[in-house]
C-alpha positions in Angstrom: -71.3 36.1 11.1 -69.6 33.3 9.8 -67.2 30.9 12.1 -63.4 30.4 11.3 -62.5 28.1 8.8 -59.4 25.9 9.0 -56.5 27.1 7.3 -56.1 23.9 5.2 -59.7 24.3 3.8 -60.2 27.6 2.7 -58.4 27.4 -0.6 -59.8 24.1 -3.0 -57.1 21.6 -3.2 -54.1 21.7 -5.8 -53.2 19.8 -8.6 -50.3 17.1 -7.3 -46.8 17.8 -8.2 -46.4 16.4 -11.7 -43.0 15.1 -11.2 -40.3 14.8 -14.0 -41.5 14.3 -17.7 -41.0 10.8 -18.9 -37.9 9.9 -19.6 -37.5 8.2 -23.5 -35.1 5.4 -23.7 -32.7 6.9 -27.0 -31.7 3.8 -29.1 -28.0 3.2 -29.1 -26.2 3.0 -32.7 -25.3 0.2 -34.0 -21.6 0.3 -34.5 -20.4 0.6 -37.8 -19.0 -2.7 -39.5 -15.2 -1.3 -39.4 -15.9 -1.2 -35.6 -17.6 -4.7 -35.2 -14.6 -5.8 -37.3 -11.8 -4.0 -35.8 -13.3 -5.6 -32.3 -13.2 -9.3 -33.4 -9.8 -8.8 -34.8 -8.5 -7.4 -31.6 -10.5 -10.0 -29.7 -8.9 -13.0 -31.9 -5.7 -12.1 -32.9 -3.6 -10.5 -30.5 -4.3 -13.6 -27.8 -3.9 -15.7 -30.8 -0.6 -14.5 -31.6 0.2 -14.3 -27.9 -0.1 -18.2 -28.1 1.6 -18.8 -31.2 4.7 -16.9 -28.7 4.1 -19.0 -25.8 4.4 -22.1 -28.2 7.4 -20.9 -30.0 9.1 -19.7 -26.4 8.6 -23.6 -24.9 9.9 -25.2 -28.1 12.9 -22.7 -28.3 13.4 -23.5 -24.3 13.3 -27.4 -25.3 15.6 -27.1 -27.9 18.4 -25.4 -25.5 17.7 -27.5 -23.0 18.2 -30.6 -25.1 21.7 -29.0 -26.5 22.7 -28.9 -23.3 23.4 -25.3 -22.4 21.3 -25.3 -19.4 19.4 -22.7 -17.6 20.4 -19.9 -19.6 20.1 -16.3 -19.0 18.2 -16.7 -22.9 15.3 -18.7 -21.2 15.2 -16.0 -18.7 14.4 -12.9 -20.6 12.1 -14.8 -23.7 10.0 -15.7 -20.5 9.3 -12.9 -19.1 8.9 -11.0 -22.9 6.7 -14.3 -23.6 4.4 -13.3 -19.8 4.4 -9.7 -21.2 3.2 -10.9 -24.5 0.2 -12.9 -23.0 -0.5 -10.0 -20.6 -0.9 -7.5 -23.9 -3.1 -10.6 -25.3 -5.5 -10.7 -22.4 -5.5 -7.0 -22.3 -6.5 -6.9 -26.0 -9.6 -9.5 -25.8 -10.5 -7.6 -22.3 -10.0 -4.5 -24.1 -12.4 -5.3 -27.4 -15.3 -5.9 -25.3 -15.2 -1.5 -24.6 -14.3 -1.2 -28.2 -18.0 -3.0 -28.9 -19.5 -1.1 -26.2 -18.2 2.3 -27.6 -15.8 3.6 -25.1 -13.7 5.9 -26.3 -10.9 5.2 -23.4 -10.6 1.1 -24.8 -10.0 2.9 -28.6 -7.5 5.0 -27.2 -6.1 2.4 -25.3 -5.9 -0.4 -28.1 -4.4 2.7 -30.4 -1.1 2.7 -28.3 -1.3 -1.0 -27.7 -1.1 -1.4 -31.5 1.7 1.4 -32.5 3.9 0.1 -29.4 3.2 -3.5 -30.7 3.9 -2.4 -34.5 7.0 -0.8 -33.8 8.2 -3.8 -31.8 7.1 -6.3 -34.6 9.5 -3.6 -37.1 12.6 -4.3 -34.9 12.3 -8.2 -34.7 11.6 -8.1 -38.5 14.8 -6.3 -39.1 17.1 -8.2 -35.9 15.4 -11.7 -38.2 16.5 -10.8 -41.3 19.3 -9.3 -40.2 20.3 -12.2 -38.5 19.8 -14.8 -41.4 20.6 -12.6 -43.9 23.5 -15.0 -44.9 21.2 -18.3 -45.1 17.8 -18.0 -45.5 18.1 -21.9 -46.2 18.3 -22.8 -42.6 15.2 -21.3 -41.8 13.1 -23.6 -43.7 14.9 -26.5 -41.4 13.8 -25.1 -37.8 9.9 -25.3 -37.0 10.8 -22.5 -34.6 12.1 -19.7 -37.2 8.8 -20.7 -39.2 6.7 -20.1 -36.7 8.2 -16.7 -35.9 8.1 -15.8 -39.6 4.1 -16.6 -39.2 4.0 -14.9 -35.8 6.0 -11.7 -37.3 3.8 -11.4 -40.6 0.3 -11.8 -38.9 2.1 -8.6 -36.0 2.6 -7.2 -38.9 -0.5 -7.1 -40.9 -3.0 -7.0 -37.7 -2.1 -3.7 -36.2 -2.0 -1.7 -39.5 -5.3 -3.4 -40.1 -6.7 -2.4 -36.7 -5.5 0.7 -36.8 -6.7 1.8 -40.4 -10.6 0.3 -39.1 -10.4 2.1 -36.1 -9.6 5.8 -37.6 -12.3 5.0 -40.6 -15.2 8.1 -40.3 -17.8 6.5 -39.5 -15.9 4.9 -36.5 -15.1 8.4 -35.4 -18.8 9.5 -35.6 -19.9 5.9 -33.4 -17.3 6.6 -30.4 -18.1 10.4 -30.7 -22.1 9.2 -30.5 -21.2 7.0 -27.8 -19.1 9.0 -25.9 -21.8 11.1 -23.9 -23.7 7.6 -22.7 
């Protein structure tokens, strides 16, 4: 008769737990160039343009000030439209490094920014020319009204821009690649 064996020893040992299969790093694309584009334009222009405001907003407040009107309720409002305008700047360049990275949330986000932006730049375009409609010659006398013509053609041109690069198909397929990452 045999003696008892241990429990542990009287089957041979088992292979080891394998573990999880090896995980394969999947490239990321590379974004498409009306991407890469559409991110440097809303990384340079909007804060760009937000300076050109802040410029034109101290100028303007110099020029009041040295007609002596005062403090004005004028000054008041163009400064805090001028602080909302370098907000939306800072938002855009924050707001371009998601674009680069793919995330569909700082598209969408950038896609309102520029509609609410465009249809802003529409009305001062029409309260401008509405407002020198009778003498276009003065403008070319005031560095101020010059600057907002610059200012109010580059809002004009960049959103469209950004918007059109943004909606191209290949930029669709890039955020819809990226958006499961």
């Amino acid at each position: 008769m045999t003696s008892p064996q241990n429990p542990w020893q009287q089957f041979p040992p088992q292979q080891p737990f394998p573990g999880p299969p090896p995980q394969y790093a999947v490239a990321r694309p590379t974004p498409p160039g009306s991407v890469v584009f559409a991110r440097w334009l809303a990384a340079v222009c909007p804060p760009l343009i937000a300076l050109l405001g802040v410029i034109g907003y101290a100028i303007s407040t110099v020029q009041i000030l040295d007609a002596g009107f005062g403090p004005t309720l004028w000054i008041l409002v163009n400064g805090v439209l001028t602080l909302g305008a370098a907000v939306c700047g800072v938002l855009w360049l924050v707001l371009s490094g998601g674009l680069r990275k793919g995330r569909r949330s700082a598209r969408i986000v950038l896609v309102v920014l520029a509609i609410a932006w465009l249809l802003h730049t529409l009305y001062s375009a029409t309260t401008f020319v509405l407002s020198f409609a009778h003498d276009f010659g003065s403008i070319t006398l005031n560095p101020i009204l010059l600057l907002g013509i610059g200012d109010l053609l580059l809002s004009l041109v960049v959103p469209i821009v950004f918007l059109i690069l943004v909606a191209t198909p290949s930029a669709n397929a890039y955020f819809r690649a990226m958006a499961g990452r």
